[in-house]
Residue frames as a rotation matrix with the C-alpha (Angstrom) as fourth column:
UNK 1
0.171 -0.934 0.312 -2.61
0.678 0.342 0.651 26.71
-0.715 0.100 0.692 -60.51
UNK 2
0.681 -0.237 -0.692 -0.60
-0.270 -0.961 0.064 29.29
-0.680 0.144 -0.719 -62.41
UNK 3
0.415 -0.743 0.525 1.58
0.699 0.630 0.339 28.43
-0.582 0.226 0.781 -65.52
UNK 4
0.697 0.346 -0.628 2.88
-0.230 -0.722 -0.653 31.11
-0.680 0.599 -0.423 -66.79
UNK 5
0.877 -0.225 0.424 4.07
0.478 0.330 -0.814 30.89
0.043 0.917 0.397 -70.94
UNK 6
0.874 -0.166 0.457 6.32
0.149 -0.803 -0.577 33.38
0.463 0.572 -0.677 -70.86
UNK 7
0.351 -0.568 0.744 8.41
-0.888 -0.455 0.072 34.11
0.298 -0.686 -0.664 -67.44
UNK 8
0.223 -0.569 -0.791 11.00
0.291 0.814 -0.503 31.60
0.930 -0.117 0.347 -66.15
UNK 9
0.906 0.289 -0.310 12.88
0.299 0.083 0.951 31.41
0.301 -0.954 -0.012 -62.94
UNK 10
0.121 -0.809 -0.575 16.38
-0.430 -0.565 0.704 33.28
-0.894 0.162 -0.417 -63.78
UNK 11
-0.095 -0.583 -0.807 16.48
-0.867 -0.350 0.355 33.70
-0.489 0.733 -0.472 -67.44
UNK 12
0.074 0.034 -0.997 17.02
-0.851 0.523 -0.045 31.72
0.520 0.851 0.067 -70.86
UNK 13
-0.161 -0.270 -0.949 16.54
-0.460 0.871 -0.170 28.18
0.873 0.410 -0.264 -70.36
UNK 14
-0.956 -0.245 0.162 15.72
-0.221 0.237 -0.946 27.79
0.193 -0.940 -0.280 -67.20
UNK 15
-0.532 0.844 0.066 12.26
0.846 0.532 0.018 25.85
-0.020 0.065 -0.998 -66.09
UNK 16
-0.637 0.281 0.717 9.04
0.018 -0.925 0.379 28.44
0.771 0.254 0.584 -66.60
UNK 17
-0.824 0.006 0.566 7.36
-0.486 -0.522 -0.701 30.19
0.291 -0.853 0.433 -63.58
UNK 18
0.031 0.940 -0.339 4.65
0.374 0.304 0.876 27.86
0.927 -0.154 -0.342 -61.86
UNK 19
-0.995 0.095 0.039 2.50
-0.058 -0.198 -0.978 28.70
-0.085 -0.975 0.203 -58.70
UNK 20
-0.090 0.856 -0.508 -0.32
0.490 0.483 0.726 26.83
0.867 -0.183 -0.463 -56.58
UNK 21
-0.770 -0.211 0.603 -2.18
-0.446 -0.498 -0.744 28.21
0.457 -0.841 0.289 -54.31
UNK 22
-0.473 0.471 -0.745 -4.15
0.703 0.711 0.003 26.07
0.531 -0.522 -0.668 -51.14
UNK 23
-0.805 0.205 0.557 -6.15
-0.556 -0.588 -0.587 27.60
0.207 -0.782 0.588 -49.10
UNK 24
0.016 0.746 -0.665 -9.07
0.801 0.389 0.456 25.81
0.599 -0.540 -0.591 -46.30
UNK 25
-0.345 0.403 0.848 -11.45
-0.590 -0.796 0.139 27.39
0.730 -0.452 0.512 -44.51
UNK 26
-0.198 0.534 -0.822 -13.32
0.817 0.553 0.163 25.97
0.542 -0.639 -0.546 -40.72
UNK 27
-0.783 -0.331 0.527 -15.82
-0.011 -0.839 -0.544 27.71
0.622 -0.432 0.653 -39.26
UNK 28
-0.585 0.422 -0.692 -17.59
0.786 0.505 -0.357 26.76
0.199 -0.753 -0.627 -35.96
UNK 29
-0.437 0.619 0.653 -20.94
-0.535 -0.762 0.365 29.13
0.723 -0.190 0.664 -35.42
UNK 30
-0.803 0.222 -0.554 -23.20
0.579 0.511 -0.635 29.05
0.142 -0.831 -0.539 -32.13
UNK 31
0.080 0.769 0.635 -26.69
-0.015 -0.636 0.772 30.20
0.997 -0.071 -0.040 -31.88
UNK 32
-0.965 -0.096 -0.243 -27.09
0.253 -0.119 -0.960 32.16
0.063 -0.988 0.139 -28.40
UNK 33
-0.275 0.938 -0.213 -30.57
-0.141 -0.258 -0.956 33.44
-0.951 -0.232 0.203 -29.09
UNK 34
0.622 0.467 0.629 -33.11
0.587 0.253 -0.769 33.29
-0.518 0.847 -0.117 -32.48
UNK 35
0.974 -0.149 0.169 -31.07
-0.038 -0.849 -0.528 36.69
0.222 0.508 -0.833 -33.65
UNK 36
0.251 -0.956 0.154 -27.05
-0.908 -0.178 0.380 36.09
-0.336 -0.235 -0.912 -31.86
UNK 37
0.965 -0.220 -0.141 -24.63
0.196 0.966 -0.170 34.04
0.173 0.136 0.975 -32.74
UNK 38
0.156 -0.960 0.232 -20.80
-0.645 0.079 0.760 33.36
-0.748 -0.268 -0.607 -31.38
UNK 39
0.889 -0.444 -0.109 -18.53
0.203 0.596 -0.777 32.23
0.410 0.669 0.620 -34.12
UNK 40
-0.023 -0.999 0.027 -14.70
-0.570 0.036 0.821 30.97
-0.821 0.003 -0.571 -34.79
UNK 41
0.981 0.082 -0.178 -12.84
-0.178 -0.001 -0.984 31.14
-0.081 0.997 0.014 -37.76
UNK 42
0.327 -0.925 0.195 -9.89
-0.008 0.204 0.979 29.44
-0.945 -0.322 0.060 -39.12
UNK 43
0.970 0.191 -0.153 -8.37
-0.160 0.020 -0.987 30.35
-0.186 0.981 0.050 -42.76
UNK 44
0.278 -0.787 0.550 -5.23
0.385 0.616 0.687 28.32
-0.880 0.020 0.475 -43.88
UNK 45
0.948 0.200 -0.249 -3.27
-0.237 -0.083 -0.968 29.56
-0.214 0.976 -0.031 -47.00
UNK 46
0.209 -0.958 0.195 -0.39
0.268 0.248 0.931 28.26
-0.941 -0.142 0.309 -48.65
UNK 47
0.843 -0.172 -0.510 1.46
-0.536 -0.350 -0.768 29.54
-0.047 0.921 -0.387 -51.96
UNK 48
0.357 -0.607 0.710 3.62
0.446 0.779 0.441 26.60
-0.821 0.160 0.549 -53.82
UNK 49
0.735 -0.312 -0.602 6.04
-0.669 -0.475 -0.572 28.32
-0.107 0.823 -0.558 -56.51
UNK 50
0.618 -0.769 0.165 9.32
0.753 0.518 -0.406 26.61
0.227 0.375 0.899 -58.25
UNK 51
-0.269 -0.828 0.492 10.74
0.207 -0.549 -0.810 30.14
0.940 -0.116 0.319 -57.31
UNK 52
-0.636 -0.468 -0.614 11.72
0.724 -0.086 -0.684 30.99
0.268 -0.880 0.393 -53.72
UNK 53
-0.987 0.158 0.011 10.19
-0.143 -0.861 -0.487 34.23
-0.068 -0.483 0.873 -53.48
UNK 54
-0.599 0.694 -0.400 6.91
-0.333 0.238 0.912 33.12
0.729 0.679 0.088 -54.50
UNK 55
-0.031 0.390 -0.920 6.13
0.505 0.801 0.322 30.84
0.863 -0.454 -0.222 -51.47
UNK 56
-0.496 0.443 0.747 4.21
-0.697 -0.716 -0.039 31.77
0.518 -0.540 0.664 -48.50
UNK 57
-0.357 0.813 -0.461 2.17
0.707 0.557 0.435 30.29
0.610 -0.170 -0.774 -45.77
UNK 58
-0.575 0.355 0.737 -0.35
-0.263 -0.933 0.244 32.16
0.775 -0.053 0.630 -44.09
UNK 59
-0.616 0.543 -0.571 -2.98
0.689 0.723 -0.055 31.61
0.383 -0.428 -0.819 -41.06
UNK 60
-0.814 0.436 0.382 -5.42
-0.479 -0.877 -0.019 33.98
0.327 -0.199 0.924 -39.76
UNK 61
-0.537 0.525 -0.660 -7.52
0.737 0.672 -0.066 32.83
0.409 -0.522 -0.748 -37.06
UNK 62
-0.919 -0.175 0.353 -10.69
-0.038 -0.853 -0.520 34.89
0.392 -0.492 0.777 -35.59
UNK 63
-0.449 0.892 -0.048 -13.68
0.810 0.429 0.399 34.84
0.377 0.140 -0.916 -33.95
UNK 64
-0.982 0.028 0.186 -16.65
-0.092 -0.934 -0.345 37.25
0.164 -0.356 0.920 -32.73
UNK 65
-0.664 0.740 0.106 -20.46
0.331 0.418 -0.846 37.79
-0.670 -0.527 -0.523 -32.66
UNK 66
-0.914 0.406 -0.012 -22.97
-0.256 -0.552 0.794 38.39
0.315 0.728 0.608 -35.05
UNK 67
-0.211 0.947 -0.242 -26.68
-0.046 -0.257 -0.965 39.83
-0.976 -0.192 0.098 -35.06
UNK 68
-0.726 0.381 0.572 -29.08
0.629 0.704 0.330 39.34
-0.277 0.599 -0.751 -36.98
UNK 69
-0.653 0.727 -0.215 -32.30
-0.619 -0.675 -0.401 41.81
-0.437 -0.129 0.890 -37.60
């Protein structure tokens, strides 16, 4: 969480500038041999502000193969 002292949301008197930010991870791995593995990845984010521009959600989903040595 973010509070800033200083910056508001339009000027004198108005509430000052907050933002949260969420974010979960899930990831699902598979051994194919002692050295491969097949993964999938899922990474959720979300920015919560009191101002408009501020807010975001995000996903970003991927998966692939990793070696070992």
């Amino acid at each position: 969480c973010y509070w800033y002292d200083l910056q508001t949301i339009d000027g004198a008197g108005s509430p000052l500038r907050q933002k949260t930010y969420l974010q979960f991870n899930l990831r699902v791995e598979k051994s194919l041999t002692k050295s491969l593995k097949l993964f999938a990845q899922d990474e959720f984010e979300q920015a919560l502000s009191n101002l408009d521009i501020d807010q975001y959600k995000v996903n970003t989903i991927g998966a692939g193969l990793s070696c070992e040595f």
